[in-house]
C-alpha positions in Angstrom: 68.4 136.3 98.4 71.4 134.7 97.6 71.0 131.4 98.9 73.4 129.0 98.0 73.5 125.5 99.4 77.3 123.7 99.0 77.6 119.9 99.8 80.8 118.2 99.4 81.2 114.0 99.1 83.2 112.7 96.4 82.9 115.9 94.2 81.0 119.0 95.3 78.0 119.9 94.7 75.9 123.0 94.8 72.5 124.0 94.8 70.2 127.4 94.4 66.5 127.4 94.8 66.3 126.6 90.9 69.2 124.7 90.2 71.3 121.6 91.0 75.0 121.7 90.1 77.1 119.0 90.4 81.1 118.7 89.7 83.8 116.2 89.6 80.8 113.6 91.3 78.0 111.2 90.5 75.6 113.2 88.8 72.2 113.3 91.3 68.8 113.5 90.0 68.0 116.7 87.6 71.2 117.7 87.7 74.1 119.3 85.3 77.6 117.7 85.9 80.7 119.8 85.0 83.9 118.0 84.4 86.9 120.0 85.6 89.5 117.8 83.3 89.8 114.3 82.0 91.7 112.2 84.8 88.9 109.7 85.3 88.6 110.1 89.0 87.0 113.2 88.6 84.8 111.7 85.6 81.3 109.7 86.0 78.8 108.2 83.8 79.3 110.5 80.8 76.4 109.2 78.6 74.0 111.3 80.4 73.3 114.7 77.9 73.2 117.6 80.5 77.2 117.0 80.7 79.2 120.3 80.5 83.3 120.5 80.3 86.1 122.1 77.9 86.8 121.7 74.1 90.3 119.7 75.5 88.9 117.5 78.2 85.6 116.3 75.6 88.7 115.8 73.2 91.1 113.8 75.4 87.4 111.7 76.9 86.4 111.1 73.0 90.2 109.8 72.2 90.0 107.3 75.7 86.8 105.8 74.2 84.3 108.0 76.4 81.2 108.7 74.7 78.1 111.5 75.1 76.2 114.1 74.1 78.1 117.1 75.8 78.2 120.5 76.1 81.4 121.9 75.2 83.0 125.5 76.6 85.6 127.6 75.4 87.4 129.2 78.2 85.5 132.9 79.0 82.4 131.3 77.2 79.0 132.3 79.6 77.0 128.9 80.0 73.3 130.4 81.4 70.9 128.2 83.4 67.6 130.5 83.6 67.3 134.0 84.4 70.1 134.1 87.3 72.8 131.8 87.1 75.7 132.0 84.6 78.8 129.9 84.5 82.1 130.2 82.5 85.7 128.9 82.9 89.5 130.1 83.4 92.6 127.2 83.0 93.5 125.4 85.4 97.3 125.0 84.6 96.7 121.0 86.2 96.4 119.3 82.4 95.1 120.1 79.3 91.7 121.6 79.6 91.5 121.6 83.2 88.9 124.5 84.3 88.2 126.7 86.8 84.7 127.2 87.3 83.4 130.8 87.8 79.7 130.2 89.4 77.9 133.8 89.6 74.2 133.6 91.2 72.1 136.8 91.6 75.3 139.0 92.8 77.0 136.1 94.4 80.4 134.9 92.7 81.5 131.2 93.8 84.8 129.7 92.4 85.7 126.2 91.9 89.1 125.5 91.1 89.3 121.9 90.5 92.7 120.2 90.4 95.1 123.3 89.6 98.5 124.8 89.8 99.9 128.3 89.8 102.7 127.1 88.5 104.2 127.7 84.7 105.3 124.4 83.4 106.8 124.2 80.0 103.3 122.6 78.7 100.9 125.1 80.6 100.4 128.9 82.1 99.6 128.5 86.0 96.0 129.3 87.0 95.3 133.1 87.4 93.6 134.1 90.8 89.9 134.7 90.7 88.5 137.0 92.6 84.8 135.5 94.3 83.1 135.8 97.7 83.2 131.6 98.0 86.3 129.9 96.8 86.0 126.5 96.8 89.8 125.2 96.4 91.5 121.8 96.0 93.9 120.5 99.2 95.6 117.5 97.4 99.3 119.0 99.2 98.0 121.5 101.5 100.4 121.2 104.3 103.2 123.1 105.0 105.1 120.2 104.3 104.5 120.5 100.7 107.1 123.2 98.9 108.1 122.0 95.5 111.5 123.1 94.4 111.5 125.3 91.5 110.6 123.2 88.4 113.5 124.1 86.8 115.6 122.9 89.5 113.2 119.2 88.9 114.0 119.2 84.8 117.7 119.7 85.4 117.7 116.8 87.5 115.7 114.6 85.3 118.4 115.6 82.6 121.0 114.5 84.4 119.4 111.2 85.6 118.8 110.5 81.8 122.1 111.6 80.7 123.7 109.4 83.6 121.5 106.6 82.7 122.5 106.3 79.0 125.6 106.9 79.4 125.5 103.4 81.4 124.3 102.0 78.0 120.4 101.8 80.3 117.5 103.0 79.0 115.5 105.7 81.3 111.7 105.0 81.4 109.2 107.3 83.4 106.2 105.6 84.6 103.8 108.7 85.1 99.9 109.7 84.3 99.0 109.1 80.5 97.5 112.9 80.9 100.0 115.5 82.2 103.1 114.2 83.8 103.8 112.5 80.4 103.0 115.0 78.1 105.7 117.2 80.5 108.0 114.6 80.9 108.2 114.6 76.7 108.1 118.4 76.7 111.8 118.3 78.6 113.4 115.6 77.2 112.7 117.4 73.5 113.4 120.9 75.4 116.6 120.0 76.5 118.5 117.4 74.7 118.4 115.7 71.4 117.5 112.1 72.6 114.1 110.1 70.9 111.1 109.5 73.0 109.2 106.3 72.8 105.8 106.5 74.5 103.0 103.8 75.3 99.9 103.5 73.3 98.2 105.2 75.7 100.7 108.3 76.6 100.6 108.5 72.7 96.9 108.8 72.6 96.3 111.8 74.8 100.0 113.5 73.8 98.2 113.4 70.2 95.5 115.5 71.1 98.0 118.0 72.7 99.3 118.6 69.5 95.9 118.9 67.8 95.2 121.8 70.5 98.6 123.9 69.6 101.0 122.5 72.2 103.9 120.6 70.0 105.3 117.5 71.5 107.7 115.0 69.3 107.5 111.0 70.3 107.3 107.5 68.6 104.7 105.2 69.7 105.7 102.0 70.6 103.1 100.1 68.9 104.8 101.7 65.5 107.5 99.5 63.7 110.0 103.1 64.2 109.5 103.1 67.9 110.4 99.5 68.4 113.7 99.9 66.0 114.5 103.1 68.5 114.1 100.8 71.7 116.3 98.2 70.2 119.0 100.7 69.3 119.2 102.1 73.1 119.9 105.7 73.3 116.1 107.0 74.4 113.5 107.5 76.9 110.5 105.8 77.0 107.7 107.1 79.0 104.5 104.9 80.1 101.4 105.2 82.3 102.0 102.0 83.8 105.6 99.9 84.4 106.0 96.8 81.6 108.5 94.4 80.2 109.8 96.9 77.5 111.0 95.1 74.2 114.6 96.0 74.6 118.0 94.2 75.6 119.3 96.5 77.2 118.5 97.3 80.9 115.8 99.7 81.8 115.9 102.2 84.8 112.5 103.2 85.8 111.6 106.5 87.2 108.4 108.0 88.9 107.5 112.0 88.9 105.1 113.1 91.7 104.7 115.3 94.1 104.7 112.7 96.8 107.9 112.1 95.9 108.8 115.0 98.8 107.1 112.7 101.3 107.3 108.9 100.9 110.0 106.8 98.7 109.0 104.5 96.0 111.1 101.7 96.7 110.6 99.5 94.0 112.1 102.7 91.5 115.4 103.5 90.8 114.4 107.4 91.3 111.8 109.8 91.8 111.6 113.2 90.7 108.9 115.9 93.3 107.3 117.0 89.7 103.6 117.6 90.1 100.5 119.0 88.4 99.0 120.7 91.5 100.3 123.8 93.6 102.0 122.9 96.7 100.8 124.1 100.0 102.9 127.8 99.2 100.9 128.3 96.0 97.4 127.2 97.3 98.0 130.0 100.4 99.1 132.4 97.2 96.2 131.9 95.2 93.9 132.6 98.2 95.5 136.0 99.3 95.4 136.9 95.8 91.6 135.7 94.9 90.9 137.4 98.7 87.2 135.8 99.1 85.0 136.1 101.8 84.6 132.3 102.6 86.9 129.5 101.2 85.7 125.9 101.5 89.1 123.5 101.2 87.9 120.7 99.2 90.3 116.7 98.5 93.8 115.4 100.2 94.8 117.6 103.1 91.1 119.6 103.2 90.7 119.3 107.2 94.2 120.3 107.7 94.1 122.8 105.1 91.4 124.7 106.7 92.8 125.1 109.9 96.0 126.0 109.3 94.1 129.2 107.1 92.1 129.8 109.7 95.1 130.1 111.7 96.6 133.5 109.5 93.2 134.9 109.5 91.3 133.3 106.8 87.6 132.0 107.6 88.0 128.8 106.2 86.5 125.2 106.2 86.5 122.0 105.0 83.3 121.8 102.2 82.0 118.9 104.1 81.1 121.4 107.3 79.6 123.7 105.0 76.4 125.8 106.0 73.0 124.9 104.3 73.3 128.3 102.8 76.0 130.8 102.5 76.3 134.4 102.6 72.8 135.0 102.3 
């Protein structure tokens, strides 16, 4: 028998006759937690030992002042709990070390894709499609409304804003997550022109352990005497994680980079850039068709629309929270 119970809250959780999984939630009592990637709304109470997540996200938690005892995976690595269950990971393509998790249970092969995007950036390979009888997927932007333009389309216009803007003798500053959107925001600005970045303390933190894990990014911290000197002379970009007073005379032009940005204006920016870290509502459908499970729970943002507008081109789909007590038995 392949019972499988799913229940969705916060996070998700699973549970087979032996076994309590938990992911991206509180952890419950005797229970494993698995950590799909490091943005800390997907991360509680670490100090507990039966903690499992990738080399990257343990690396990025340890360099944010997150401490445990944790069990570490490479991606492919088989993590066995008993005689019947097996877990291992695929990327994510959201941020460094984000996972997949590949759940396989007596015959039964559930997928849990975390935050992810199909989507090549210049700092990450999209997710692959994996094939499973459940797939348990992220909604953040799935509705229609959601198409990103092509990225490339997204960096050229950041490269002109930033071109524009010093050209006005103005510095361009991205306010944008500390893991990610910063790290990608860097990765253009040293792709496509030959213009300093100053980052935050924090930005320079995580973009640190980015280059510890093979992905080359070039920056001055601010909190280093050559990153102030750089501010002060004008012709750079400094990116942050939150918006500040930055030590300069010159005027500062702030910019945001999300995928809201499609939907809803941030009035209080001088631009915003529809750059994000997850699939639109396109690539969600895509990675579906291609994974081609049986049963696909729609998990976060949009998960209630999500689900019905599958259900609507044939897919039997729900939102995790209407889940059955056990699943394709």
């Amino acid at each position: 028998m392949n019972a499988l119970r799913i229940r969705g809250g916060s996070g998700l959780t699973l549970e087979t006759k032996n076994s309590r999984l938990v992911f991206d939630t509180k952890p419950l009592g005797n229970s494993i937690q698995f950590i799909s990637h490091a943005h800390l709304d997907h991360v509680y109470n670490l100090s507990m030992k039966d903690v499992v997540m990738s080399e990257e996200t343990a690396s990025i938690l340890k360099a944010v002042h997150r401490r445990g005892e944790w069990t570490k995976l490479k991606y492919k690595e088989k993590f066995r709990i008993g005689d019947c269950l097996e877990i291992s990971m695929e990327p994510a393509g959201h941020v460094l070390g984000s996972t997949q998790y590949i759940i396989d249970v007596n015959g039964l092969r559930t997928v849990y894709t975390g935050d992810f995007n199909i989507y090549d950036s210049l700092i990450h390979q999209g997710a692959k499609p994996v094939e499973s009888d459940i797939l348990i997927i992220e909604s953040t932007y799935g509705i229609p409304y959601y198409r990103f333009p092509a990225r490339e389309k997204t960096y050229a216009d950041i490269v002109r804003w930033v071109l524009k803007t010093i050209s006005s003798n103005e510095i361009p500053a991205f306010k944008v997550y500390s893991l990610g959107k910063s790290q990608e925001i860097i990765r253009v600005i040293n792709t496509y022109l030959d213009i300093p970045v100053v980052v935050s303390k924090p930005v320079s933190k995580i973009s640190d352990k980015y280059n510890e894990h093979g992905i080359p990014l070039e920056y001055v911290p601010i909190d280093k005497v050559e990153g102030l000197e750089v501010l002060k002379q004008g012709e750079c970009v400094y990116v942050s994680s939150y918006r500040e007073n930055v030590p300069t005379n010159k005027k500062v032009r702030w910019a945001v980079a999300t995928g809201w940005a499609l939907r809803y204006r941030h009035s209080n920016y001088d631009i915003s850039f529809p750059l994000s870290g997850h699939s639109d509502y396109y690539g969600l459908v895509k990675y579906i068709l291609e994974s081609r499970p049986k049963q696909v729970y729609t998990i976060y943002g949009y998960a209630k629309e999500f689900s019905t507008n599958l259900r609507r081109i044939g897919i039997n789909a729900k939102p995790v929270y209407e889940a059955s007590q056990s699943t394709l038995d």
